[in-house]
C-alpha positions as CSV (number, residue, x, y, z in Angstrom):
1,X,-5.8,13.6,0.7
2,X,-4.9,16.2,3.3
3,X,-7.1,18.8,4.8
4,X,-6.4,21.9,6.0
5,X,-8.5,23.9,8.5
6,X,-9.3,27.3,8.7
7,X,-11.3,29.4,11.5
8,X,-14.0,30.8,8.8
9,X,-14.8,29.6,5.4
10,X,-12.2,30.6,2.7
11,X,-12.7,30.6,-1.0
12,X,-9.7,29.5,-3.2
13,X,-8.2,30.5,-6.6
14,X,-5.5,29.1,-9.0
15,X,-3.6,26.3,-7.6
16,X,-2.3,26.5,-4.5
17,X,-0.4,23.7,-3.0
18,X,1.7,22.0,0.1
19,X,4.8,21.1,0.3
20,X,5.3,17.7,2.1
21,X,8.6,16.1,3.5
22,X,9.5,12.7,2.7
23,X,12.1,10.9,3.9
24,X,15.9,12.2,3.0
25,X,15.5,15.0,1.1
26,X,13.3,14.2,-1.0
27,X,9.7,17.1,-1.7
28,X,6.5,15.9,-3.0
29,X,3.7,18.5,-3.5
30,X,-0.1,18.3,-3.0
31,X,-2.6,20.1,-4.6
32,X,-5.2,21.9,-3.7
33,X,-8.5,19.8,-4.7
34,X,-11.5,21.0,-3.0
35,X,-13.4,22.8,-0.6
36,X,-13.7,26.6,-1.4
37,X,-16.2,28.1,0.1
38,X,-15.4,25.9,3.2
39,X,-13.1,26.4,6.4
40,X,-11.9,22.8,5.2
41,X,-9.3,22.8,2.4
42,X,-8.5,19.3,0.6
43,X,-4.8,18.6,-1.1
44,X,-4.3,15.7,-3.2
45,X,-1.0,14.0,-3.2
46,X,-0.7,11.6,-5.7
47,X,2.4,9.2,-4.6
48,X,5.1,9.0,-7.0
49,X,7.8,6.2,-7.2
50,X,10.8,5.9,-5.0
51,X,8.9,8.5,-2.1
52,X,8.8,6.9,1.6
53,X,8.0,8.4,5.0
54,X,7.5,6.8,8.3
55,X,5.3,9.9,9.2
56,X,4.7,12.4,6.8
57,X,4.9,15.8,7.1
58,X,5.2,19.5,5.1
59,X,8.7,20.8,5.3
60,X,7.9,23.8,7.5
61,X,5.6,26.4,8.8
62,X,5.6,28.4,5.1
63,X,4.5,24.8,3.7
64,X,1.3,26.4,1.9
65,X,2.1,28.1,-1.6
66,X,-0.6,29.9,-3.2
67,X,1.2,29.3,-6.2
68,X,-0.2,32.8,-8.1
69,X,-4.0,32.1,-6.1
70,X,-5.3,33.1,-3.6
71,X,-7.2,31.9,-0.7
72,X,-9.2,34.9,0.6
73,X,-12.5,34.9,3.3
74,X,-15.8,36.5,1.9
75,X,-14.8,40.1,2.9
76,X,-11.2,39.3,0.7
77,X,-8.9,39.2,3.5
78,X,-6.0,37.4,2.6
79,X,-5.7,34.3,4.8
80,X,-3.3,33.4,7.2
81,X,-1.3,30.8,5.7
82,X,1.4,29.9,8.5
83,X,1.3,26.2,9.2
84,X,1.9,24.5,13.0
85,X,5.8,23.8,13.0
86,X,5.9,20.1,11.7
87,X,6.0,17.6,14.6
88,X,4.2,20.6,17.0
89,X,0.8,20.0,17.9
90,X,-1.8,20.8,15.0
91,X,1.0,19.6,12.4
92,X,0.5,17.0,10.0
93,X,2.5,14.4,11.6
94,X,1.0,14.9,15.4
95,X,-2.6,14.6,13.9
96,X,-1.8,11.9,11.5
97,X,0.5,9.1,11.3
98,X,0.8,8.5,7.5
99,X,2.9,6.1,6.2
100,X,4.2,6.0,2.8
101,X,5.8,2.9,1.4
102,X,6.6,2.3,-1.9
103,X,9.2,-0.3,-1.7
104,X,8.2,-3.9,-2.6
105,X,8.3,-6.9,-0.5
106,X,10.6,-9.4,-1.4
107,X,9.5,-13.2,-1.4
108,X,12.0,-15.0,1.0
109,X,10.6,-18.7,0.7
110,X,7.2,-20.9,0.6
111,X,6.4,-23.9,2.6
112,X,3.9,-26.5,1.5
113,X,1.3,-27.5,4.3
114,X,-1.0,-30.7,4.4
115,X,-3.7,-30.3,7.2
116,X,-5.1,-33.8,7.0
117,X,-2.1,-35.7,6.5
118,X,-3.7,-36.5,3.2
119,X,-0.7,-36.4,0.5
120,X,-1.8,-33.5,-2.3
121,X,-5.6,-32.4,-2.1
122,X,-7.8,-29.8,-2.5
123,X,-7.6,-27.5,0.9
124,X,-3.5,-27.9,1.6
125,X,-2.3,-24.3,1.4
126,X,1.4,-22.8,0.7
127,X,2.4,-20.1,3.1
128,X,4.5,-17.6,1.3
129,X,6.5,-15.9,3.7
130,X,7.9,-12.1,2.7
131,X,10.8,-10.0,4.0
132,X,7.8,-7.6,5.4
133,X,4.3,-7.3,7.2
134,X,1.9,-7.8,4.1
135,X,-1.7,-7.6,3.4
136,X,-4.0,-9.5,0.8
137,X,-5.0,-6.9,-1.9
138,X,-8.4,-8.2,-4.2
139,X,-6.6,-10.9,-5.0
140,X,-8.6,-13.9,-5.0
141,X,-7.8,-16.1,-8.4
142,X,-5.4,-18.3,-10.1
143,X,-4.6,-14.9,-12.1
144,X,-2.7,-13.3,-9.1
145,X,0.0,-16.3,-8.9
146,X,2.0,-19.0,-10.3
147,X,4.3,-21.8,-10.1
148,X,7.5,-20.6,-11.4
149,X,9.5,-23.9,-13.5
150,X,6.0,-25.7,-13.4
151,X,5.6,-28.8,-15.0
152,X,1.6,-27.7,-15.4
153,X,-0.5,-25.0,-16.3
154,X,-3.2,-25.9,-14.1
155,X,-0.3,-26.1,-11.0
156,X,-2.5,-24.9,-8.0
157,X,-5.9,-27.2,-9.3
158,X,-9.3,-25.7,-10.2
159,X,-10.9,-23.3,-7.4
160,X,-7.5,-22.4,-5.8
161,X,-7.3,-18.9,-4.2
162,X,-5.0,-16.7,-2.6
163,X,-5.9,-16.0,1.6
164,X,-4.5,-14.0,4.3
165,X,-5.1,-15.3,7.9
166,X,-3.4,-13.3,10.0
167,X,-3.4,-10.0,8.0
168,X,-0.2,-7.3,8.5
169,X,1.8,-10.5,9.5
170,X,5.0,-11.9,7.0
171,X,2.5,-14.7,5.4
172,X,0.0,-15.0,2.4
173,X,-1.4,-18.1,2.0
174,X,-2.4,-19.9,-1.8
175,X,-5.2,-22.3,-0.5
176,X,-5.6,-25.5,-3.0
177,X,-8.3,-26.2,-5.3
178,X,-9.4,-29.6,-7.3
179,X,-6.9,-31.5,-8.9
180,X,-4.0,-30.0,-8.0
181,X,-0.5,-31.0,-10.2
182,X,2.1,-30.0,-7.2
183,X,4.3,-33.4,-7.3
184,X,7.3,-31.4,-8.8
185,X,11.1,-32.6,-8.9
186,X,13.3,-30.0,-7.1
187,X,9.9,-28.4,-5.4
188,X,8.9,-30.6,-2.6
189,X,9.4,-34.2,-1.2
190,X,6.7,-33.5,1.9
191,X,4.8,-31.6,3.9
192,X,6.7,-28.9,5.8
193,X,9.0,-28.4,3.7
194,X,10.5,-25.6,1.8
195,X,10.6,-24.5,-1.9
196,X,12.9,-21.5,-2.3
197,X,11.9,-19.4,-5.4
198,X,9.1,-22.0,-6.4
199,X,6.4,-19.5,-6.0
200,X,5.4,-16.3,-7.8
201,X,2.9,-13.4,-7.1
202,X,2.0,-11.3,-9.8
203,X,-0.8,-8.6,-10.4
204,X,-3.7,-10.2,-12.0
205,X,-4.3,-6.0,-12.7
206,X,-3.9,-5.1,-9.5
207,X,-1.2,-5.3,-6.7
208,X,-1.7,-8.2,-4.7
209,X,0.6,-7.7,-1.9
C-alpha cells in the first residue's frame, strides 16, 4: 500500500489511481483504497508477474489520475494533485525504499552436514545454497521439500523441518528428523559433500523461499 498526504482532509470519488515506475519501461497502477474523509489517501498495488524495481517510484509529478473522480476538501475545492518530482524529497522513492522482486531464486547446490561425526541421524542438516539472499517463508514441514530421484518417501525421516539461521543470507537449511533414509547412490558418499540437483523446494501452499 501507498499513502498519500494531503494538508487537510479530502474526500474521494470514483477511482482514482497512481501511476508507478518499474524498472525498464514497464507501468503498474495503484488504486485508490481508503481514507476519504482523511488527509491520508491509501493506494493498493497489487504486484503482477514479471514487475521489478530496486526503488519504486510514480513516473512523474502528474502521477495521480482521478480517473473520472474526484478528490475534493469539505468546501469542494478541487485538490492539488501535483506529486514531489520522483527521486526529490517528499517522493516515493526518497521516503521509501521499496523493493519489488518477482524473479525466483535458483537452487545452485546442497551440502550434507553431520555435526557429531555421527554417520546419518536425526539433527544433521542440508544447507541449500541459492543464487540470491533468501528468507524462510512459513515453511516448517516435510510438505515444503523433497528429495528429487529418492529411493524413499520418508527421505528426510519423521520430524524433519525446514530452518533459516542466518536469514537474508544464500542458505536455507532442512534439519533431520527420526529415521532418516539419506544413504543414496549418486547423492552423497560423506559429510561435506555436495549433491548438485538432489534437493527440491516446493510450496507446501505457500512460497517457501
Amino acid at each position: 500500500d501507498i499513502v498519500v498526504y494531503y494538508s487537510e482532509n479530502v474526500f474521494v470519488t470514483g477511482s482514482p489511481y497512481l501511476i508507478l515506475q518499474l524498472d525498464g519501461a514497464v507501468t503498474e497502477n495503484a488504486f485508490y483504497l481508503s481514507g476519504s474523509g482523511t488527509n491520508q489517501l491509501v493506494f493498493r498495488y497489487p504486484v503482477q508477474s514479471g514487475d521489478n524495481s530496486s526503488d519504486l517510484d510514480y513516473v512523474n509529478s502528474n502521477s495521480l489520475s482521478l480517473n473520472g473522480g474526484t478528490i475534493r476538501d469539505a468546501a469542494s475545492n478541487n485538490a492539488i494533485n501535483t506529486l514531489p518530482n520522483p527521486g526529490s524529497s517528499g517522493s516515493l522513492s526518497a521516503n521509501n525504499n521499496i523493493v519489488v522482486d518477482t524473479i525466483q531464486p535458483t537452487m545452485l547446490s546442497a551440502t550434507f552436514h553431520d555435526p557429531d561425526n555421527n554417520d546419518i541421524d536425526k539433527d544433521d542438516y542440508i544447507s541449500v545454497e541459492f543464487d540470491e539472499p533468501v528468507r524462510l517463508n512459513n515453511c516448517n514441514d516435510s510438505s515444503d521439500f523433497i528429495l528429487l530421484n529418492a529411493a524413499y518417501g520418508d527421505t528426510f525421516g519423521n520430524g524433519s523441518y525446514l530452518a533459516d539461521t542466518t536469514p537474508d543470507d544464500n542458505y536455507i537449511e532442512i534439519v533431520l528428523g527420526d529415521s532418516p533414509h539419506l544413504i543414496l547412490p549418486g547423492i552423497w558418499s560423506g559429510p561435506g559433500e555436495k549433491m548438485p540437483s538432489g534437493i527440491g523446494i516446493k510450496s507446501g501452499g505457500t512460497t517457501c523461499v
